[in-house]
N, C-alpha and C positions, 0 to 999 in steps of 0.2 A: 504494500500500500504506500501512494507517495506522502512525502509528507505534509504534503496541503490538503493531503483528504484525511488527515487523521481531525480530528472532532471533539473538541472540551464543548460539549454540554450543558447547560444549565437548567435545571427542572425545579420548578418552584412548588413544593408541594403544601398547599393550605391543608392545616391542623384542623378540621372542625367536627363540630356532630350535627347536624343538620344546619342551621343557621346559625347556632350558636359557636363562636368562636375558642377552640380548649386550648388551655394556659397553661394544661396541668402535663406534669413530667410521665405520668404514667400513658398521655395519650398519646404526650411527642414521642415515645419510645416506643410504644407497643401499636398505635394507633388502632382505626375502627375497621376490621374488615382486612388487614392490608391497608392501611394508607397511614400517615406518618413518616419516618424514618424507611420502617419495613415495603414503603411503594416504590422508594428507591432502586429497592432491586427488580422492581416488572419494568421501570422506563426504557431498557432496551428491546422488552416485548411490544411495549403499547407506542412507542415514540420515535423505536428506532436508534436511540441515542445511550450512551452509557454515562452516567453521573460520575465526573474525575473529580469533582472541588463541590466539599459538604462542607456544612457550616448549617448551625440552627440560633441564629442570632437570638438574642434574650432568653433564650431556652436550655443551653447547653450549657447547665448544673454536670456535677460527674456522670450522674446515670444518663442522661442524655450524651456524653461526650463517649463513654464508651459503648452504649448503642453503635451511632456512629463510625466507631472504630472498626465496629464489627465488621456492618457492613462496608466500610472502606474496604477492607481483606476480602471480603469476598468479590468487591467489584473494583477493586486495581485503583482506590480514589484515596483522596487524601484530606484530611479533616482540620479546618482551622476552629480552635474554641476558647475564648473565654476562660481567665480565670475567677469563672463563678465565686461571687459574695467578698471576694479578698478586698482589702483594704487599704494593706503593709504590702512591701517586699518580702517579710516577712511570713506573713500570708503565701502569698502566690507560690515563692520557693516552696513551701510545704503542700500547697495542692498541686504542683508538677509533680512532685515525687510520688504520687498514685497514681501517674501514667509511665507506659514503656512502650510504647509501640513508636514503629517507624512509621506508622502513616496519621501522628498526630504533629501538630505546632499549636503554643499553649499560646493564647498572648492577654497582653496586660500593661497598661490600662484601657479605655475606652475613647472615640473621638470627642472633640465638639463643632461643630456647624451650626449656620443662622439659620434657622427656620422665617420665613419671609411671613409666613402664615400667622405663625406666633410673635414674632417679632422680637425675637428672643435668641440668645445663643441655648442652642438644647445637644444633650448629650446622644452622640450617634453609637453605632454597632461599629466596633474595630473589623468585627468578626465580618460583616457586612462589608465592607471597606475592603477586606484583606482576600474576600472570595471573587468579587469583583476586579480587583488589581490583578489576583493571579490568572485570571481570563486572560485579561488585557498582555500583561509580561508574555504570556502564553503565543498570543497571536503576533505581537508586536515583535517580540526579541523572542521565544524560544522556550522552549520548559527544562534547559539546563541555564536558567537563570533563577534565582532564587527572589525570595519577595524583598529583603535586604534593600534599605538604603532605595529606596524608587519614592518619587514625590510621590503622595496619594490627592488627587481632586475632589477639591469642594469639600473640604476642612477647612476651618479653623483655627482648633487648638485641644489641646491635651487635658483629659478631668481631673491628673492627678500629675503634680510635681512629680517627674523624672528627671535625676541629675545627671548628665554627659558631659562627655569631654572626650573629641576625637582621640587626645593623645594621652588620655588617662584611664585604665582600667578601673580604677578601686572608684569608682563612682555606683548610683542604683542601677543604670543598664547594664554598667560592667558586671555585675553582681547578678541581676537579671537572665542576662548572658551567659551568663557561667554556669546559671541553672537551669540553662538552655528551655530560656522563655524567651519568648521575640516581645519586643517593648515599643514604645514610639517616642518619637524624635523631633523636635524643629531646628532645621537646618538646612537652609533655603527652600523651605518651605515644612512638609512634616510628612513622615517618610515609618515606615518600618524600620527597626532594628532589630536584625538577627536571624538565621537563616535555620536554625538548630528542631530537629527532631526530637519527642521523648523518648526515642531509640536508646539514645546516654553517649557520651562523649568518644564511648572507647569500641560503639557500633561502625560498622562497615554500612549503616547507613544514618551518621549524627546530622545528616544535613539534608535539606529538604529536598534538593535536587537531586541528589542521591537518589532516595524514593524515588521521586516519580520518573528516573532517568530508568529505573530496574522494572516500574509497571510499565513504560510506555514502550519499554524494547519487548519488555514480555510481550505482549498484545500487538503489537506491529509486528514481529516476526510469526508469531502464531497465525494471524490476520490473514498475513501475505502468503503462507503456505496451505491453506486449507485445498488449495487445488488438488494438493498432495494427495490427500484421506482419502483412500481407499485404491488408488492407483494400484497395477500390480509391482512389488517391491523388489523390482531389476535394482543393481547395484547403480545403474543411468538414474536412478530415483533420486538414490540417497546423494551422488553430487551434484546434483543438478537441488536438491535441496541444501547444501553443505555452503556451493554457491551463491543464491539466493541471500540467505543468512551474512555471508558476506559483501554480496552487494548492500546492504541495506546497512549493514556495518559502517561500510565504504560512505555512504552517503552520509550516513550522521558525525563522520569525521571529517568529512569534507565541509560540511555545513557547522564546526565547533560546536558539534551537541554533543559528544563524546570524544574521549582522548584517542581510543580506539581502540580494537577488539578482534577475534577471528572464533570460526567456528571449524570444529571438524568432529570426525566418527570417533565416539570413544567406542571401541573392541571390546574392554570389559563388558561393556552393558548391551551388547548386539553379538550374543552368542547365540548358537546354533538353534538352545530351545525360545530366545526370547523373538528372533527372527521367521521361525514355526509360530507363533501364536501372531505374528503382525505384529511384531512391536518392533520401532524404529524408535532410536535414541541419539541426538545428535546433542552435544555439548557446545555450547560458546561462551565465551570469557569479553568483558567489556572495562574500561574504564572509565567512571563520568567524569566530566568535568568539576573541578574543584572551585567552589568558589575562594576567591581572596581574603579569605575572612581577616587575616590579621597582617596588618603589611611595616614593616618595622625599616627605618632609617640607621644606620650609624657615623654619629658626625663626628670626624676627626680634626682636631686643628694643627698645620701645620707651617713652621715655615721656608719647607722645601722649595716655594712660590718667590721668596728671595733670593733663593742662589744664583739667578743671573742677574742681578740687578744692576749694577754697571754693564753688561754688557748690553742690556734692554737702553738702556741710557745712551752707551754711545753710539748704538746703530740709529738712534732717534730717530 
């Protein structure tokens, strides 16, 4: 599949019971029938489309963020949430530490925007904000870009003091950050801080683009070989799929989505009886792109810059 036809999604699904509109966590999670959270997973039957970017703005308390989660794993998506009721940094560090998955990013605190209506500055959905911006990065620049440092529109301002300082870790984002929660920022204008998954620091996927660089290779190469299934299984199958896999490799390294990768037969797992039953096993390895997260200067002074100094003089 190229990659102009690969497809982020957005499925808006209203919470209610008949007219009346539910508030409540047990409906956002469980919903009525299938609908809620759980209708996420028929939107590829009913719509055609597959949900990559969840988020349940003002809803997603823990039992809703790990809903969520669930279904993120099952449908290759990846979940932004709210650190529900926190108040402190304090706070927040201690409700990321009841997640671990790589298909979550916690964040904290909340926007503000003028509402024209009210007339008023009112308090907006980050979470709102940060599934909309990852569209947008998505189609604009690419899904091995992380939400990090990108102005966010039509903010503002921030509901709660965050202290930064580009060149200073031991601040609240720095501290934030290190407990790989994404925070917000103003600095030429107000932006995410922080790229970090609840995977944990020392995951082979702590960063968000990580993730979704391993769902979207999963599913595009699956995608692109269905031709495959059920062919009869000539050894011309499996390089001409081995291929494939590689071109498509080829292309997402050509395009900086990936560092780059190759695919081939692993033998162990395509032995005599696993090739009798139809099973084909092909292996490929990838590297995604890292983002910049920490970029460090070292300034030395010296004065080697004077040792020709008469001679700069008399050639004048």
């Amino acid at each position: 599949m190229a990659l102009d036809q690969y497809h982020h999604g957005v499925r808006v699904v209203e919470v209610n019971d008949g007219t009346r509109v539910i508030r409540t966590v047990s409906t956002a999670v469980i919903g009525i029938v299938c609908t809620g959270a759980q209708a996420l997973l028929s939107a590829s039957a009913s719509l055609g489309v597959t949900p990559r970017i969840l988020g349940a703005p003002g809803l997603d308390n823990q039992a809703v963020t790990i809903a969520l989660v669930s279904i993120a794993q099952d449908l290759r998506a990846f979940v932004y949430s709210y650190a529900h009721d926190c108040t402190t940094i304090s706070d927040v560090t201690a409700y990321r530490d009841q997640f671990g998955a790589r298909e979550l990013m916690i964040i904290w605190p909340e926007f503000e925007a003028f509402d024209t209506a009210a007339a008023e500055t009112m308090t907006i959905s980050a979470v709102a904000c940060a599934v909309g911006l990852r569209a947008k990065i998505d189609s604009e620049t690419g899904w091995h870009k992380t939400l990090s440092n990108v102005a966010v529109n039509g903010v503002t301002g921030i509901s709660a003091d965050v202290f930064w300082s580009l060149q200073n870790p031991n601040t609240d984002a720095g501290i934030l950050n290190a407990a790989d929660v994404t925070t917000l920022i103003q600095r030429d204008g107000f932006r995410f801080w922080g790229s970090r998954t609840c995977a944990g620091p020392t995951s082979l996927f702590a960063f968000e683009n990580y993730t979704r660089t391993a769902q979207i290779l999963a599913d595009t190469i699956a995608e692109a070989h269905m031709w495959a299934v059920d062919k009869p299984l000539h050894a011309s199958l499996a390089r001409d799929i081995i291929e494939g896999v590689n071109a498509k490799i080829s292309e997402y390294k050509s395009l900086g989505l990936i560092v780059d990768g190759t695919a081939w037969l692993n033998e162990e797992l395509n032995d005599q009886a696993s090739l009798k039953a139809g099973k084909l096993r092909i292996d490929y390895d990838y590297t995604p792109m890292p983002p910049m997260e920490d970029l460090g200067f070292q300034q030395r002074i010296t004065d080697s810059y004077l040792a020709d100094f008469a001679d700069r003089v008399n050639a004048g």
